[in-house]
Each structure stands twice: as C-alpha cells, then as structure tokens.
ROFI-849084 format. One line per 4 residues: number of its first residue (from 1); for each residue x, y, z of N, C-alpha, C. Coordinates in nm, 3 decimals, m for minus. Layout:
// ROFI-849084
NUM> X:Y:Z:X:Y:Z:X:Y:Z; ...
END
This chain:
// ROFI-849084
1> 0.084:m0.117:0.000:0.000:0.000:0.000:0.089:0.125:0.000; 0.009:0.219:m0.060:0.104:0.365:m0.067:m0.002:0.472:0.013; 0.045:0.569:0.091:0.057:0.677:0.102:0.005:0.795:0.019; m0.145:0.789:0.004:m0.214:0.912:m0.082:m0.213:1.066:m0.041
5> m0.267:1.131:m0.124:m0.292:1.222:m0.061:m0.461:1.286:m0.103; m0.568:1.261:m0.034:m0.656:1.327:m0.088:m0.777:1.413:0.013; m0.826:1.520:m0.073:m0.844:1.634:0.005:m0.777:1.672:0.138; m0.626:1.678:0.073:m0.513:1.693:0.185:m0.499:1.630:0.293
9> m0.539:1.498:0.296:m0.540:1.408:0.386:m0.457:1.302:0.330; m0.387:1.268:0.437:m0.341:1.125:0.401:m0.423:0.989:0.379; m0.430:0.924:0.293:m0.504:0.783:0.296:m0.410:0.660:0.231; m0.425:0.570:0.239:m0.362:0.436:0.236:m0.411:0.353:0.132
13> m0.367:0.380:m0.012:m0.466:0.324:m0.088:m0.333:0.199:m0.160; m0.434:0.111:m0.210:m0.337:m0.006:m0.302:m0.356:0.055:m0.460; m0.269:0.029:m0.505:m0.294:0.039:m0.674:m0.397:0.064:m0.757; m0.453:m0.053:m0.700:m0.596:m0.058:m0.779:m0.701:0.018:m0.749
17> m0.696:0.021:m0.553:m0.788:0.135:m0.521:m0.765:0.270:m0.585; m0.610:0.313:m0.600:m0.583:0.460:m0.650:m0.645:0.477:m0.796; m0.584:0.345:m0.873:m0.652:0.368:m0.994:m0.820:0.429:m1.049; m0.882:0.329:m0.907:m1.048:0.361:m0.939:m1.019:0.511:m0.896
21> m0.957:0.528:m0.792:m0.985:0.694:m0.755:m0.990:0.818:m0.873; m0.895:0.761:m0.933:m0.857:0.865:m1.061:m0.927:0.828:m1.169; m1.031:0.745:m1.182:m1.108:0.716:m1.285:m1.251:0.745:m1.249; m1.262:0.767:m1.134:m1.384:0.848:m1.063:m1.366:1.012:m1.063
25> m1.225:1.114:m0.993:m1.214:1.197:m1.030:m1.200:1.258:m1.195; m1.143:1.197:m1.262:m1.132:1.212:m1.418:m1.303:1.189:m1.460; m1.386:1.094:m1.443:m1.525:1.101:m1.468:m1.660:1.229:m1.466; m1.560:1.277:m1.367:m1.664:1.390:m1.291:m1.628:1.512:m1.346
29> m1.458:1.505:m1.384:m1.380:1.640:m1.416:m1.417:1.692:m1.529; m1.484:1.790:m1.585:m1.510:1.883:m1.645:m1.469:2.056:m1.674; m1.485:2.111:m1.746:m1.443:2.250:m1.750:m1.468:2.309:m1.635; m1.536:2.350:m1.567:m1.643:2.411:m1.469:m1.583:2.350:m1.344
33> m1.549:2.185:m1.329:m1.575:2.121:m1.192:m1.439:2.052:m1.219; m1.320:2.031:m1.098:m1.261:1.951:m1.064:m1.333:1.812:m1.018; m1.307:1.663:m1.064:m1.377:1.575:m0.979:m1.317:1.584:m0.861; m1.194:1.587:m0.825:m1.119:1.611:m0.676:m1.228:1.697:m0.579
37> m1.313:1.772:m0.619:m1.406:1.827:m0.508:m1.476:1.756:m0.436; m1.494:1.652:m0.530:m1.617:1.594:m0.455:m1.610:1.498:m0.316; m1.449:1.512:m0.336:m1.408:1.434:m0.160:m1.416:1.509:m0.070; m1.430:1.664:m0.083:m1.348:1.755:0.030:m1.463:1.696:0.134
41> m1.404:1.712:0.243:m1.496:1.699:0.389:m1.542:1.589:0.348; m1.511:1.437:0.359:m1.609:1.339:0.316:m1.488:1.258:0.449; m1.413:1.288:0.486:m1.368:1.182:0.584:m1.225:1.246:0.640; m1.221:1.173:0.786:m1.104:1.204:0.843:m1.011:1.071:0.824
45> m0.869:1.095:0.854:m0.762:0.990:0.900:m0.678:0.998:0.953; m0.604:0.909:1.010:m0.527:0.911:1.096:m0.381:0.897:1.013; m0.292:0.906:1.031:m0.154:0.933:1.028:m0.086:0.843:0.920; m0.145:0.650:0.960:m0.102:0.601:0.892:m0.207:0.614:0.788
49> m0.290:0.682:0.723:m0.326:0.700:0.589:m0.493:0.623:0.602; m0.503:0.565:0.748:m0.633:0.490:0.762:m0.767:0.578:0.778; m0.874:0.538:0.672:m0.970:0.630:0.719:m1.058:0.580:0.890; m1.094:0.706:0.959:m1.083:0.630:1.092:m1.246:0.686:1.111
53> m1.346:0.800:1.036:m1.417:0.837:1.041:m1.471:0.903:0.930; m1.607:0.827:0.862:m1.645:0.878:0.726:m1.762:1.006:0.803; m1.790:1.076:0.687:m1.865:1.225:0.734:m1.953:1.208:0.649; m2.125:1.234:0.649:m2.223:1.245:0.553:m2.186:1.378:0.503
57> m2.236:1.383:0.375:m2.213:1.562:0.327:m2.297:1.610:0.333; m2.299:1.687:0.418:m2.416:1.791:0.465:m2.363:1.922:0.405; m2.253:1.973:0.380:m2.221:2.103:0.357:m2.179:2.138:0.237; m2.101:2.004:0.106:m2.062:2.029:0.042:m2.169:1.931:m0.090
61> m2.202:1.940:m0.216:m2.261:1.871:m0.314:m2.133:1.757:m0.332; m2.212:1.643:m0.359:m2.113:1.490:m0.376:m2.175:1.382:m0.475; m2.109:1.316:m0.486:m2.159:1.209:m0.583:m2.184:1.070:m0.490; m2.281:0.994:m0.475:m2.310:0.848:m0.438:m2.202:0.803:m0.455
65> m2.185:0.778:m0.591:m2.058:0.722:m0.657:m1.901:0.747:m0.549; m1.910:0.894:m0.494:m1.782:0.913:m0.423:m1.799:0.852:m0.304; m1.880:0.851:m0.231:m1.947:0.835:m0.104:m1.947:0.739:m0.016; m2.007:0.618:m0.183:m1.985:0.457:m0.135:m1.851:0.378:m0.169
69> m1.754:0.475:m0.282:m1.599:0.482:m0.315:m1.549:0.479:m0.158; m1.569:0.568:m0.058:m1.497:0.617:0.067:m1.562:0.489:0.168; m1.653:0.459:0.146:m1.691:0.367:0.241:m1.647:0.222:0.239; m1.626:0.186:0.097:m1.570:0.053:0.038:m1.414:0.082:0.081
73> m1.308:0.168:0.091:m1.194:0.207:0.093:m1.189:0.207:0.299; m1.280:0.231:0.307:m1.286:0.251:0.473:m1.266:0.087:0.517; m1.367:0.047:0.438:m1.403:m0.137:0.508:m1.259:m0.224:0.459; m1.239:m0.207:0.347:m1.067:m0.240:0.259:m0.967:m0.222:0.410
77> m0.952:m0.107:0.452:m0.836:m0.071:0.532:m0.841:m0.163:0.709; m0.945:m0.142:0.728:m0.950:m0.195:0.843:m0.999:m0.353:0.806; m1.035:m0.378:0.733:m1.038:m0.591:0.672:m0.916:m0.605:0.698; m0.807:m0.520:0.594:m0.675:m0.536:0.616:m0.599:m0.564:0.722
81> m0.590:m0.419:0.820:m0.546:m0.431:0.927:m0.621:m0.542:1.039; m0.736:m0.621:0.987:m0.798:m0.715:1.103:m0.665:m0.837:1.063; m0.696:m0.882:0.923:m0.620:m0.955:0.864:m0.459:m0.911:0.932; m0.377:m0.813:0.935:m0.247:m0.844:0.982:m0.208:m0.920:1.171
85> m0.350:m0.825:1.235:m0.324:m0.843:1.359:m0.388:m1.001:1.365; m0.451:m1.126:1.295:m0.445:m1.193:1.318:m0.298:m1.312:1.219; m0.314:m1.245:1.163:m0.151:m1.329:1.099:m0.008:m1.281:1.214; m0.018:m1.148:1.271:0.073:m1.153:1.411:0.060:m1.245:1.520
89> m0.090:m1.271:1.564:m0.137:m1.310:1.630:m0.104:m1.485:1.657; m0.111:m1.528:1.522:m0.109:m1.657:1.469:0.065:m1.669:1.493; 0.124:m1.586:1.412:0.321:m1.605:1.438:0.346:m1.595:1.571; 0.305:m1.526:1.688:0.329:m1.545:1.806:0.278:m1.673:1.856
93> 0.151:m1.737:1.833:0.107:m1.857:1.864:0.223:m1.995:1.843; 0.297:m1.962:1.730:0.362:m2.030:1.643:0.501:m2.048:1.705; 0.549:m1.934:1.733:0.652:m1.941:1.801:0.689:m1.994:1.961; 0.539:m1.935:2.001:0.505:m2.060:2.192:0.537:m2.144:2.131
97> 0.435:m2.233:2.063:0.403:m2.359:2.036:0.599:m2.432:2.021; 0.650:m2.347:1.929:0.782:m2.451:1.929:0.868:m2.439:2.006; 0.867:m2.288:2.140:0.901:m2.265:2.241:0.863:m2.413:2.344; 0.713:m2.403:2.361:0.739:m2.525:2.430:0.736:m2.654:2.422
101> 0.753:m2.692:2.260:0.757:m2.797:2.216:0.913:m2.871:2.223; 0.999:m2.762:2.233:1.127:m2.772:2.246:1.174:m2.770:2.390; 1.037:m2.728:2.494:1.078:m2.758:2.660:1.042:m2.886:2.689; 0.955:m2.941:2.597:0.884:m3.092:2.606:1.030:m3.181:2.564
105> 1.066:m3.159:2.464:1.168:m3.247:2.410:1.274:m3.253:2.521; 1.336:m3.141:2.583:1.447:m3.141:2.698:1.395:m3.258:2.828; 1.259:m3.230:2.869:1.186:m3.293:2.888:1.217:m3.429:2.945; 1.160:m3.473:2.793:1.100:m3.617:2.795:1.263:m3.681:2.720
109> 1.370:m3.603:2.721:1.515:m3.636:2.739:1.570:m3.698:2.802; 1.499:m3.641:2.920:1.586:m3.666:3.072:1.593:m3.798:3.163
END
C-alpha cells in the first residue's frame, strides 16, 4: 500500500484502489468542476493514511458514486489491518508452540 494524498489528507490506498480513484475523479472532471471536489470533507484519518471516520455531506454537493468509493476504501483498510493483527497473532502462537515444544523435548530427554 502507498501513502495518498486526498483532500489533503493522508489515505492508504493499493494500486488498484488509486486507480479507481482517478477514474472516478477524471469522470466527474469537467471544465467548470474539478472531480477532486467531490471528496473535500467526506472523511477524516489518521496518520497512517487509515480512514478512521467517514462524514455524511451535509455542507458540500457529492456524488453516491464518491461516497460509497470512501466507504468501500474505509471497510478495505481496516479488513486489512484485522487480517495483519491476526496473521501476528497466529506467528506469536507459532513461536510458543515450538518454544514449548522444544521444553517438552528437553523434557521427555531426561
């Protein structure tokens, strides 16, 4: 994952997510309208690029299309991060297990 930047926020997007991004802003972009507007105020994040709180748009005009983009990108990031903390979770399991599989062997040595 990389390190975005949108409506001056950091976000955490993969390839493919960035790609749709820019094929959603390019969709919308017209003479008159940047598509890049249509994110402003649509979500906060935190540092590492994770969205941590989506915002209804009450203040600014938006597209569905952007809306349920930010919400699918929201559920993506944190699936993810569920997915690492149980593959940590699992390598620490992994490493007891031959921790004391190797106190058994001294063990049943003796």
């Amino acid at each position: 994952m990389t390190i975005r930047i949108i409506d001056n926020k950091k976000i955490d997007l993969t390839d493919d997510e960035n790609e749709m991004y820019q094929k959603i802003v390019k969709s919308y972009t017209t003479i008159n309208m940047d598509g890049k507007d249509l994110f402003t105020d649509l979500f906060y994040s935190d540092d590492r690029g994770i969205i941590v709180f989506l915002k209804p748009p009450s203040v600014r005009r938006t597209s569905f299309e952007v809306f349920l983009f930010l919400m699918s990108i929201f559920q993506h990031q944190h699936t993810r991060l569920m997915y690492e903390q149980v593959e940590d979770i699992c390598a620490q399991m992994k490493a007891k297990m031959n921790e004391i599989d190797e106190k058994l062997k001294k063990i049943s040595s003796i």
